[in-house]
Structures are given as C-alpha cells and as structure tokens.
C-alpha positions, -999 to +999 in steps of 0.1 A: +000+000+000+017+034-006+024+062+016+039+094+020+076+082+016+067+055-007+046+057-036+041+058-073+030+090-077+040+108-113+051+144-114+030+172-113+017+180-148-007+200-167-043+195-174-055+169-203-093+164-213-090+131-190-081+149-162-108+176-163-134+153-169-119+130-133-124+162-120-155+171-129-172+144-120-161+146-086-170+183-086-206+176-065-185+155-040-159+181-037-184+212-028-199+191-005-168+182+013-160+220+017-190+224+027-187+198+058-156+216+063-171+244+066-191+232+092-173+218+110-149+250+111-179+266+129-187+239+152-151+231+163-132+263+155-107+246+134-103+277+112-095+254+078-115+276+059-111+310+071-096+319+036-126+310+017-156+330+018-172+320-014-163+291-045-160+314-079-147+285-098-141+254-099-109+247-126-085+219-121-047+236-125-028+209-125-024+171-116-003+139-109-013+106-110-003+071-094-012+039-113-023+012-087-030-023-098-071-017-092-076+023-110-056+055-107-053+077-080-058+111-091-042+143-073-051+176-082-048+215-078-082+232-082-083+270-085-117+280-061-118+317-072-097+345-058-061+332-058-075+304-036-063+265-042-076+234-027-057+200-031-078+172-038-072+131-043-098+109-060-099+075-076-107+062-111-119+021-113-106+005-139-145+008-152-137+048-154-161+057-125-146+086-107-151+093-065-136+115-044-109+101-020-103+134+000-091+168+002-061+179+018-061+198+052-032+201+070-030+227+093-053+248+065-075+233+032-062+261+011-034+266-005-017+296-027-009+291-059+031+281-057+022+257-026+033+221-047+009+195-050+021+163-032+010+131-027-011+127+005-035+102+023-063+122+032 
C-alpha cells in the first residue's frame, strides 16, 4: 500500500481532457466536502477555511497521478476563485467511475498558488 515516503505518484503535470473530466465528475463530492468543512470549522473552530468566503470556480490547474494495480489515484490543484487552491485526491476504477478520495487539510485546506501538489493520504 503506498504512503507518503513510498509511492508511485507521477510528477505534477498540466491538465489533459482526462483529467478535467476526473475532475468534474467529482466536482458535486468536492463542494460538499468544503461544505462539511465548513461546518465543521464553525462547530469546532478549526479555522480550515477561514480563507474562503465564497467558490467562484471550480478549474482543475494541474495534476499527478499514481497507477495502482485496481484504478488511478488522481491528485489535483483546483483553482476556487480568488487566488484560492484546494488539493484534492480521487480515484478512477478500472470501469472509469470517478469518486472523491479526499481533500487535503493540513493545518489549513487552502493553499496559494506556488504551494506544490504532493501526494497525500487524506
């Protein structure tokens, strides 16, 4: 199983038609998420999403994948509007259904522009 220090992931690279459409279809899931997130914020005072007031967009930026003997793990950069980034992971069966695996939050769920995309768990 990978991890952190070892894994398969690819390099970063830019956006292909495959990639937006992994995206894309993960787009309801991902909303939702931030929207839990922003939630829970508020309930907890976690403060992950302090720097997002609003989604204006929703355009994947950039991507990596890692090949895994059942589908693709999919990591990508997602421009929200206003200079703000989230980092998000989902998975691709071999059948090319697409689900969201998680978004990265640690510490913060966005990120600026120059912050690399990595390979994370969840």
């Amino acid at each position: 199983m990978s991890d952190v220090n070892n894994n398969s992931m690819g390099p970063v690279i830019p956006v292909d038609d495959k990639s937006k459409q992994v995206f894309h279809d993960i787009k309801d899931a991902v909303v939702a998420k931030l929207h839990e997130l922003n939630h829970l914020d508020n309930v907890h005072g976690l403060h992950e999403m302090d720097d997002l007031e609003r989604i204006d967009c929703y355009k994947l930026v950039e991507y990596a994948t890692e090949q895994l003997a059942y589908g693709t793990n999919y990591f990508g950069k997602i421009n929200l509007g206003d200079e703000k980034y989230i980092h998000v992971r989902a998975f691709e069966s071999p059948e090319g259904e697409a689900e969201l695996y998680s978004i990265l939050t640690e510490g913060t769920a966005i990120w600026s522009r120059e912050e690399p995309l990595k390979y994370f768990i969840d």
